[in-house]
N, CA, C and O atoms as a MOPAC input file, in Angstrom:
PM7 MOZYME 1SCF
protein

 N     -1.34400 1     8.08200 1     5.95900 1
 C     -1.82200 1     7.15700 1     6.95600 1
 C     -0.60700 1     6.55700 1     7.64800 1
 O      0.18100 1     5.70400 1     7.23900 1
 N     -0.64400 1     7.07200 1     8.54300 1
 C      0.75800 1     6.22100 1     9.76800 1
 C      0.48400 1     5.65300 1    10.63700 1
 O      0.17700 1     6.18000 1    11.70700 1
 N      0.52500 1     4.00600 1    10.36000 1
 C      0.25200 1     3.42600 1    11.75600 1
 C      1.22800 1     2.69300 1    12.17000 1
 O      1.03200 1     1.58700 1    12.67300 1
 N      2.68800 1     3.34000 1    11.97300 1
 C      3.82900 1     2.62600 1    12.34600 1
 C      4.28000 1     1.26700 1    12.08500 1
 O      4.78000 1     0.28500 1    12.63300 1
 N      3.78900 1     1.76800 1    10.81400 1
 C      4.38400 1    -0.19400 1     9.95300 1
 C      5.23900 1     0.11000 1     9.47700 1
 O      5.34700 1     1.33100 1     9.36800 1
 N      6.69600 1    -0.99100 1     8.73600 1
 C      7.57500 1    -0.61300 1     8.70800 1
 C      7.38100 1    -1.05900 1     7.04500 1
 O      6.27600 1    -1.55600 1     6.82700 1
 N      8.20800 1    -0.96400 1     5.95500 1
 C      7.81700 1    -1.48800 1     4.90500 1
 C      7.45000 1    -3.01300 1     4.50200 1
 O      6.47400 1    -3.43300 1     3.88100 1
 N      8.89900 1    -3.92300 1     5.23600 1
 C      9.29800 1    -5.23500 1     5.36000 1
 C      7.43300 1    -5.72600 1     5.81000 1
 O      6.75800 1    -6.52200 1     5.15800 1
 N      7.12800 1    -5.23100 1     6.64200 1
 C      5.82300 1    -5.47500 1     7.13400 1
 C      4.95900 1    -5.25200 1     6.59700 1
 O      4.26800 1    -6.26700 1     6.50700 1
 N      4.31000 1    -3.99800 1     5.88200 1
 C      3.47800 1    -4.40400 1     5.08800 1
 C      3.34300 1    -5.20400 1     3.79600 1
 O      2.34100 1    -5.66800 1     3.25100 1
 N      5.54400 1    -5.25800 1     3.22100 1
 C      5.23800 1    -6.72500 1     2.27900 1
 C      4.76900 1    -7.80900 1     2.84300 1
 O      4.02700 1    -8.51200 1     2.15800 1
 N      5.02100 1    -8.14000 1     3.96000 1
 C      4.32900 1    -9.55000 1     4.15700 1
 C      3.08500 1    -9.94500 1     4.29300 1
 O      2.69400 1   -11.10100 1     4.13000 1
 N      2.33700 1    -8.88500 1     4.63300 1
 C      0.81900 1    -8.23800 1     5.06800 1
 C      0.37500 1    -8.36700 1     3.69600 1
 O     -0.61900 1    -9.01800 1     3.37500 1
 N      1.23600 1    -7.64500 1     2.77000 1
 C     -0.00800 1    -7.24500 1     1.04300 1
 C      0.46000 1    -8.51500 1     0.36100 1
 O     -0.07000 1    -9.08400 1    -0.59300 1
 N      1.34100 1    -8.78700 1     0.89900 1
 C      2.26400 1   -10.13800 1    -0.15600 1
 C      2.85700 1    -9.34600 1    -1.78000 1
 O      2.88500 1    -9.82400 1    -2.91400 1
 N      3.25000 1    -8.06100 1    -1.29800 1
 C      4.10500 1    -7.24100 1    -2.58500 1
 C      5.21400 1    -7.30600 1    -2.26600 1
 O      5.55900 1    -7.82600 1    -1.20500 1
 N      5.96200 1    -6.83200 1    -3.04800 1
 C      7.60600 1    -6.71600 1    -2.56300 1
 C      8.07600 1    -5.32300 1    -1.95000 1
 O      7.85300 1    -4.18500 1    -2.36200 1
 N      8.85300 1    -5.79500 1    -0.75000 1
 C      9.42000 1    -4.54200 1    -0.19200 1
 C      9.94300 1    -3.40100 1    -0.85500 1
 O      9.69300 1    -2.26800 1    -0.44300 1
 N     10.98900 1    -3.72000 1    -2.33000 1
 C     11.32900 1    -3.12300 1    -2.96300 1
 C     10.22200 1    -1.70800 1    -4.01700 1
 O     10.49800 1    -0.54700 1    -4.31800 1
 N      8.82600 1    -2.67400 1    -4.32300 1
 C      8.17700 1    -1.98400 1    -4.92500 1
 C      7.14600 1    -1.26100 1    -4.45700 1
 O      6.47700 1    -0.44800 1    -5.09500 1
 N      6.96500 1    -1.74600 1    -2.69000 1
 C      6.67500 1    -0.71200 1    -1.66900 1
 C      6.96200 1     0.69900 1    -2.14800 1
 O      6.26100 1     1.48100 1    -2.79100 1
 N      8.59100 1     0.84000 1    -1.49100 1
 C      9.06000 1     1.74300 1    -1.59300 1
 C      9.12300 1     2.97700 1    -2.86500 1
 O      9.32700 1     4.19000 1    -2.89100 1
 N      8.83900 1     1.95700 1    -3.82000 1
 C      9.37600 1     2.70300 1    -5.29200 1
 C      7.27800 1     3.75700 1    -5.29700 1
 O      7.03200 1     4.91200 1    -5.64300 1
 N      6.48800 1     2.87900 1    -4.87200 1
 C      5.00100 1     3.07400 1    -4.28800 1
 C      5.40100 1     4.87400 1    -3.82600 1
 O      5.16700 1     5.96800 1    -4.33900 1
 N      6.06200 1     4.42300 1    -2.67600 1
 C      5.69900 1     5.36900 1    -1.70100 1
 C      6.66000 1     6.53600 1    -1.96200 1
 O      6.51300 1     7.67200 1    -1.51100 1
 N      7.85300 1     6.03300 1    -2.89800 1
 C      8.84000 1     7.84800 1    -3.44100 1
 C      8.45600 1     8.16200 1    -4.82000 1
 O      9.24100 1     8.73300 1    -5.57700 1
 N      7.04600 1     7.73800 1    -5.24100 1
 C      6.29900 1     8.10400 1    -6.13200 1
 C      7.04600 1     7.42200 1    -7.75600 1
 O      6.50800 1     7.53300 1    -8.85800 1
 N      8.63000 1     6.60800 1    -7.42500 1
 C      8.88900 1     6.01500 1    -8.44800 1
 C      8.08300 1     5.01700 1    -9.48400 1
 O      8.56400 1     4.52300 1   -10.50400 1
 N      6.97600 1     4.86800 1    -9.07100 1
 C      6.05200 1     3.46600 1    -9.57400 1
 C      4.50300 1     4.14800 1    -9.06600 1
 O      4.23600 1     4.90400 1    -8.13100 1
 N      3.75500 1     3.60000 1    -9.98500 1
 C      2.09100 1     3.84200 1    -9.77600 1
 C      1.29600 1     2.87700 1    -9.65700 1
 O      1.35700 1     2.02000 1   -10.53800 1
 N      0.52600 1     2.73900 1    -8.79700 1
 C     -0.06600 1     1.37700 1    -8.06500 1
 C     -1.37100 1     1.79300 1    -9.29000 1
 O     -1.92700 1     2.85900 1    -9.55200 1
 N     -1.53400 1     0.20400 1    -9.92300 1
 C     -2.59200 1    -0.36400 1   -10.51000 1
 C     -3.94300 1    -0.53300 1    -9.37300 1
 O     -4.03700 1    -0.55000 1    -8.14600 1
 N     -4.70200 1    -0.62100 1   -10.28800 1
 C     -6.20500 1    -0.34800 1    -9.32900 1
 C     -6.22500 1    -1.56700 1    -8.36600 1
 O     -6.68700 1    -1.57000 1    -7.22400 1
 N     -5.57600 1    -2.72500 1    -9.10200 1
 C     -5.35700 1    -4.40300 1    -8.31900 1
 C     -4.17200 1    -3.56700 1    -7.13000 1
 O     -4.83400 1    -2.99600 1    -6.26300 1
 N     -3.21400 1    -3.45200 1    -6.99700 1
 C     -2.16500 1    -2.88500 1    -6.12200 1
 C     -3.14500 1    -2.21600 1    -5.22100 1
 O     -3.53900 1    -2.87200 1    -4.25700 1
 N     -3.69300 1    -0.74900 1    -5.43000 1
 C     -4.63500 1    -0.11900 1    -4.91500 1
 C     -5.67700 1    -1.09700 1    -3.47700 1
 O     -5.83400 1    -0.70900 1    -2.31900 1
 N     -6.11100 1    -2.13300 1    -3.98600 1
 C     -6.45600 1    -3.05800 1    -3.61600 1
 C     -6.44100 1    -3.74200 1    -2.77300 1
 O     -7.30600 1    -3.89200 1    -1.91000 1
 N     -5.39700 1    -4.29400 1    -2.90000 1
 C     -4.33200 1    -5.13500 1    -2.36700 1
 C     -4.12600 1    -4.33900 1    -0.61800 1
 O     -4.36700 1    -4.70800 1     0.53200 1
 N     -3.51500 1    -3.01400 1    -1.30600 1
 C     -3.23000 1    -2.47000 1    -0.28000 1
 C     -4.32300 1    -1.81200 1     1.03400 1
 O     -4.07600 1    -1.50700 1     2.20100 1
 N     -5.43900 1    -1.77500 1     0.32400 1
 C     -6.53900 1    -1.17700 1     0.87800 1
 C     -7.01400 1    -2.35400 1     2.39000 1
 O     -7.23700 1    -2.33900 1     3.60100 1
 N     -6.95400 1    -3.09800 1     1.40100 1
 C     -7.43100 1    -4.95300 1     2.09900 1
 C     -6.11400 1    -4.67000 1     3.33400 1
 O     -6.40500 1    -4.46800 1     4.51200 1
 N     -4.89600 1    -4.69200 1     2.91700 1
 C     -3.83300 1    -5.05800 1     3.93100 1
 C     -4.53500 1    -3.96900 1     5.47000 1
 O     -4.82700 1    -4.43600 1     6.57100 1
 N     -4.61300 1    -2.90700 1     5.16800 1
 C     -4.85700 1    -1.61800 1     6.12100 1
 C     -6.78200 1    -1.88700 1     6.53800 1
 O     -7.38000 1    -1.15700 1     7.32900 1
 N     -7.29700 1    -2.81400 1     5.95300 1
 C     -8.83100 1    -3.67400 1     6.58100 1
 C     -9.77600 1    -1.89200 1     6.22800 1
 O    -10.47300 1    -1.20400 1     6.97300 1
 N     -9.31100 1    -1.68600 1     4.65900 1
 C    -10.33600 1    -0.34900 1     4.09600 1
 C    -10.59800 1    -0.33000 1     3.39400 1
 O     -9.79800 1    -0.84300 1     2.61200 1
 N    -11.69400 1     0.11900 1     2.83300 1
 C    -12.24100 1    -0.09100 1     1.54900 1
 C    -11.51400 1     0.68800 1     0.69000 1
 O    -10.76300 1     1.49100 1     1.24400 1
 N    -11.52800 1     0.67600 1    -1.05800 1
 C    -10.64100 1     1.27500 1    -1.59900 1
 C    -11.08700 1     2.87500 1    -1.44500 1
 O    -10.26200 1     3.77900 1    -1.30700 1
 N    -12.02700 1     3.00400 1    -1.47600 1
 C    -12.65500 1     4.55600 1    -1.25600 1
 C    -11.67600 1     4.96700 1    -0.03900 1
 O    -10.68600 1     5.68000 1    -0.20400 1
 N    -12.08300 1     4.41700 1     1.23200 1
 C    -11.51900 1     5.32300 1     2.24800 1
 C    -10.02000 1     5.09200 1     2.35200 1
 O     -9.43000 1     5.77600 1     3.18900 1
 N     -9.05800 1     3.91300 1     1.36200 1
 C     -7.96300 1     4.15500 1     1.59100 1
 C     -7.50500 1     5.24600 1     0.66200 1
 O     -6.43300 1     5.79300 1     0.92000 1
 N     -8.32700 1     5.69500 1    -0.58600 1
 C     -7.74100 1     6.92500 1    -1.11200 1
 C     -8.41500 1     8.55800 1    -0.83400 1
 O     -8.19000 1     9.48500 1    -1.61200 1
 N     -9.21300 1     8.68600 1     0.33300 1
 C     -9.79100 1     9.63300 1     0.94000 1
 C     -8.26600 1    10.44200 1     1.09600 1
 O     -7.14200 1    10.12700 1     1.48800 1
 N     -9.05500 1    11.90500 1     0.44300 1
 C     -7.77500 1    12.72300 1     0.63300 1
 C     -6.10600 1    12.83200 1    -0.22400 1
 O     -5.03500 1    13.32800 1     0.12600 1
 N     -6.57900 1    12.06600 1    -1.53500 1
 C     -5.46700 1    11.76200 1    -2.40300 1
 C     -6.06000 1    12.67400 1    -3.62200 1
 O     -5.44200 1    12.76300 1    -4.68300 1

């Protein structure tokens, strides 16, 4: 999903840390179903359609 957010931005959006963004997204770290969540809410999707296709 790319809608040209930058990381810094969606920490402030999910209220996570930039750092553990990243570790998220180079597969270093595994988002808890709460994270999952979190993030779904930030992007205004339900958790279903934010993991459509995973």
């Amino acid at each position: 999903m790319d809608r040209g957010w930058n990381q810094p931005y969606l920490a402030e959006l999910s209220g996570l840390g930039r750092i553990y963004i990243s570790q998220l997204e180079n597969g270093r770290k595994r988002a808890s179903i709460q994270t999952i969540d979190v993030l779904a809410q930030s992007f205004k999707l339900t958790i279903s359609d934010f993991l459509k296709g995973v």
